[in-house]
C-alpha positions in Angstrom: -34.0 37.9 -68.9 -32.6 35.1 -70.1 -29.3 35.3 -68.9 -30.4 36.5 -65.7 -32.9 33.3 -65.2 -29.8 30.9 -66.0 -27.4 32.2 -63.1 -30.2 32.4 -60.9 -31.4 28.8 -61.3 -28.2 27.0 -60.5 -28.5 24.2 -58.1 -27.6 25.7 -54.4 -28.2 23.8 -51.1 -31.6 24.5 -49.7 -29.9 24.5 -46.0 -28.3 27.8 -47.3 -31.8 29.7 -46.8 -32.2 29.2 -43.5 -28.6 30.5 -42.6 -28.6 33.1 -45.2 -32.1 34.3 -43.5 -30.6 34.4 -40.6 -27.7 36.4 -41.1 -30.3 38.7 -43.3 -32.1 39.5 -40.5 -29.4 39.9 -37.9 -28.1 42.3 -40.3 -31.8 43.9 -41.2 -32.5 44.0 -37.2 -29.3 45.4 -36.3 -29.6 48.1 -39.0 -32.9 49.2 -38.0 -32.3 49.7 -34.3 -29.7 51.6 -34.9 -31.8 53.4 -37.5 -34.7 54.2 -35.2 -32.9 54.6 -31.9 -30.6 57.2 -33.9 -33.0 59.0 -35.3 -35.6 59.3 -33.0 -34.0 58.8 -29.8 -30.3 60.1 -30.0 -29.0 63.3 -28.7 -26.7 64.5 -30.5 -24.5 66.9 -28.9 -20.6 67.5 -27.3 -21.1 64.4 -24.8 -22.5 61.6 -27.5 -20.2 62.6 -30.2 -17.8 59.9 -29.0 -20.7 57.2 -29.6 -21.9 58.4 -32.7 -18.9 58.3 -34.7 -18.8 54.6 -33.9 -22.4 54.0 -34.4 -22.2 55.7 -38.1 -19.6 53.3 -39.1 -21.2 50.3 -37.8 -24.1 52.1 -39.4 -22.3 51.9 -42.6 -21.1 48.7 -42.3 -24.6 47.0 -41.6 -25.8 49.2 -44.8 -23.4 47.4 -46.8 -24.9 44.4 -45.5 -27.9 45.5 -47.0 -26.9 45.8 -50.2 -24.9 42.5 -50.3 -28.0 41.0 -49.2 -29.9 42.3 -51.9 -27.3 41.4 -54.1 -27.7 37.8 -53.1 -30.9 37.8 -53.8 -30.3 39.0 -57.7 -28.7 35.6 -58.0 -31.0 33.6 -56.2 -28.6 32.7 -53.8 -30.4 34.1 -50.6 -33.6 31.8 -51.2 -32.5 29.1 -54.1 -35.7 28.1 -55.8 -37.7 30.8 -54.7 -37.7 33.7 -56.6 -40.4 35.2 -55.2 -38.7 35.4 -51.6 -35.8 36.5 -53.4 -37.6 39.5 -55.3 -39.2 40.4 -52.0 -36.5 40.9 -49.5 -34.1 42.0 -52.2 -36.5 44.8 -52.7 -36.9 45.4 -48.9 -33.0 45.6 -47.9 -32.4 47.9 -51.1 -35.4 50.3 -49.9 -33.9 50.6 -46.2 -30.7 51.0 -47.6 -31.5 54.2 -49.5 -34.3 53.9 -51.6 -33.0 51.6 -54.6 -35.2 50.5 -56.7 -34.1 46.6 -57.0 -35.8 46.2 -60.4 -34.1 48.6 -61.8 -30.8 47.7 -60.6 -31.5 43.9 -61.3 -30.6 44.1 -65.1 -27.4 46.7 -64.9 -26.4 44.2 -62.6 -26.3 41.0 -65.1 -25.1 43.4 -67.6 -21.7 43.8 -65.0 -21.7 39.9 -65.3 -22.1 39.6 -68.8 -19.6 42.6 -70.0 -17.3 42.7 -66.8 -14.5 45.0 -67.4 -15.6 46.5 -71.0 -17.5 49.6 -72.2 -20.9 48.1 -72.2 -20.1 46.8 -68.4 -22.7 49.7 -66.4 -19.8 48.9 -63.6 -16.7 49.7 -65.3 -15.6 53.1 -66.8 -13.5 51.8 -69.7 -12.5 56.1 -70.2 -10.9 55.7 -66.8 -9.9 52.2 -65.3 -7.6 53.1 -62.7 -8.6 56.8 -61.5 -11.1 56.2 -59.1 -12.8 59.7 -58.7 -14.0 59.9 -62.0 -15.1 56.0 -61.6 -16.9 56.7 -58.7 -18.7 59.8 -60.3 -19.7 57.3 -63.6 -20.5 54.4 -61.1 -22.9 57.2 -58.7 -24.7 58.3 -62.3 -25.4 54.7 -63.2 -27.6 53.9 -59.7 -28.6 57.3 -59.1 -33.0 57.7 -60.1 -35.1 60.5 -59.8 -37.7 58.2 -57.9 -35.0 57.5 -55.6 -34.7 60.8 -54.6 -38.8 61.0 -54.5 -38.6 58.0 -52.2 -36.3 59.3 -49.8 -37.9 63.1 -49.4 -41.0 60.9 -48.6 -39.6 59.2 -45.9 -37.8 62.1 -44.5 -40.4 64.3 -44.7 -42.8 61.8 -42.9 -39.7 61.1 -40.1 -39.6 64.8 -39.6 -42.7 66.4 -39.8 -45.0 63.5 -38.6 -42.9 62.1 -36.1 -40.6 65.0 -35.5 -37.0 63.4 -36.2 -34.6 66.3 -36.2 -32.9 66.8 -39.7 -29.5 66.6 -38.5 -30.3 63.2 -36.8 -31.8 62.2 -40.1 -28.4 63.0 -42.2 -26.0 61.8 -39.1 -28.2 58.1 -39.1 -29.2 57.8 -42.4 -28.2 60.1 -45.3 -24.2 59.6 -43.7 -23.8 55.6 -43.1 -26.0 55.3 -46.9 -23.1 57.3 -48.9 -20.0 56.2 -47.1 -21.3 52.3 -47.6 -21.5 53.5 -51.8 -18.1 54.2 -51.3 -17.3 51.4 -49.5 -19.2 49.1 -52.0 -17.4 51.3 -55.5 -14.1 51.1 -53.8 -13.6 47.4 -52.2 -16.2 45.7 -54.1 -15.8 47.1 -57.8 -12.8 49.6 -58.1 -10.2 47.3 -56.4 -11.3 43.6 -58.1 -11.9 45.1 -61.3 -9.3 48.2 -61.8 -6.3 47.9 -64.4 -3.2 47.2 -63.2 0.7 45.7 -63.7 -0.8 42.5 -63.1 -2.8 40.6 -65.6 -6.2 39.6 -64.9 -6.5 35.5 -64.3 -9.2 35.1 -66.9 -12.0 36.6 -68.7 -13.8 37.8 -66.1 -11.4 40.6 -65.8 -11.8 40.1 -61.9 -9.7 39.8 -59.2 -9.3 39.1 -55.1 -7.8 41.1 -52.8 -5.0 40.1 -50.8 -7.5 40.1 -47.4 -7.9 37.7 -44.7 -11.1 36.6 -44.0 -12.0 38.7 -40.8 -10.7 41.7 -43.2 -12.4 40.6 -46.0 -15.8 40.6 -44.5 -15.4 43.8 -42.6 -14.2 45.6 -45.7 -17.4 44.3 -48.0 -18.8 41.1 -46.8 -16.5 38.6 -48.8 -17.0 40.4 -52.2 -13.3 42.2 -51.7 -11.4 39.4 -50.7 -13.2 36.8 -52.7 -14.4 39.0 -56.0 -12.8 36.7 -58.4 -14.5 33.7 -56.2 -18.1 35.2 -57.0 -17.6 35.7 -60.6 -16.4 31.8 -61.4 -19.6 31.2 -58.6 -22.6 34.0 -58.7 -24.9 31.2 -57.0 -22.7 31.3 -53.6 -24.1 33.8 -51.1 -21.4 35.9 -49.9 -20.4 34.1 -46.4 -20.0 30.7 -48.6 -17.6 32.6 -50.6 -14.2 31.4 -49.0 -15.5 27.7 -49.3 -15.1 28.4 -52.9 -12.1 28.9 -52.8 -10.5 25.9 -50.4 -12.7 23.8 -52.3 -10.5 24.9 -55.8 -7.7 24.4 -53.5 -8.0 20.5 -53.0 
């Protein structure tokens, strides 16, 4: 815990609350009416197939957003100072995501800062560092809880036969946009920054940034693809600050 407290702890502007909040919950709100409205109050048939494809990937998208957010709030950086806040909505935004237990994820996660790109980083598959499906597979085990799974049927049992969500609407709004944002997290936000390649890593955090600009970077996995390398040297920076990082290096 040590560790974890001493990332956490680093001096970050206060002013960065109130604009991280805000982005949290534009993100959180947007998420959740598509969520609800989807669920509940979609058709889904020939004639609103063309919308729905759109609304999953926005869908997954703003799930991402989720996690990032929660993810923020590991380091302290959504709320600096305030661990408290940071425990709560971290907890929250993991929960709508898909059912994550942010405690539990809390610790693998300093352990990927601590032992990033070796065997004892929970993140990395030192067997396969540049295969991705096997990666993926390893990286899918390391998350995946039976209480997750508990969680989930809970809710989707209480959506369907309380409120009488259809099941398809369920998987098409929910189930759908959760697993294609763990693939978008594995793939732009761990396999790509942290894979082997011809190219040495810059230094020991065996982490690099990919060649994105910066609407592409935060489209692809909110800053942590484009500016990877960025949050390793700076865990405290929430993820929009991440490409001031980087100018300021620059000067």
């Amino acid at each position: 815990m040590t560790a974890i407290r001493s990332i956490a702890s680093r001096d970050v502007p206060r002013s960065d609350a109130a604009t991280g909040g805000l982005v949290a919950v534009a993100i959180a709100a947007a998420w959740l009416v598509i969520h609800l409205v989807g669920i509940f109050a979609f058709p889904l048939d020939r004639t609103t197939w063309p919308a729905t494809v759109p609304l999953v990937l926005v869908q997954t998208w703003l799930s991402t957003g989720l996690f990032i957010t929660a993810h923020d709030c590991m380091h302290g950086a959504f709320s600096p100072g305030r661990p408290g806040v940071n425990r709560a909505v971290g907890r929250a935004t993991l929960l709508m995501y898909a059912g994550l237990d942010y405690d539990r994820l809390v610790p693998n996660h300093f352990a990927h800062h601590r032992h990033v790109g070796t065997a004892a980083d929970p993140d990395f598959d030192a067997a396969n560092p540049t295969r991705p499906a096997p990666w993926l597979v390893r990286f899918f085990r390391t998350y995946y809880s039976h209480w997750q799974i508990v969680r989930i049927v809970a809710v989707l049992s209480a959506y369907q036969f309380v409120f009488g969500a259809k099941l398809v609407n369920i998987l098409v709004f929910w189930a759908a946009p959760a697993l294609l944002a763990l693939v978008q997290l594995f793939w732009f936000g761990t396999f790509l920054p942290h894979r082997h390649g011809h190219e040495a890593f810059p230094d020991r955090h065996n982490a690099r940034s990919s060649a994105f600009g910066p609407v592409l970077s935060v489209v692809t996995c909110f800053n942590f693809g484009g500016y990877h390398h960025e949050h390793h040297l700076h865990p405290h920076v929430p993820w929009w600050r991440l490409p001031d990082t980087r100018r300021l290096g620059e000067t």
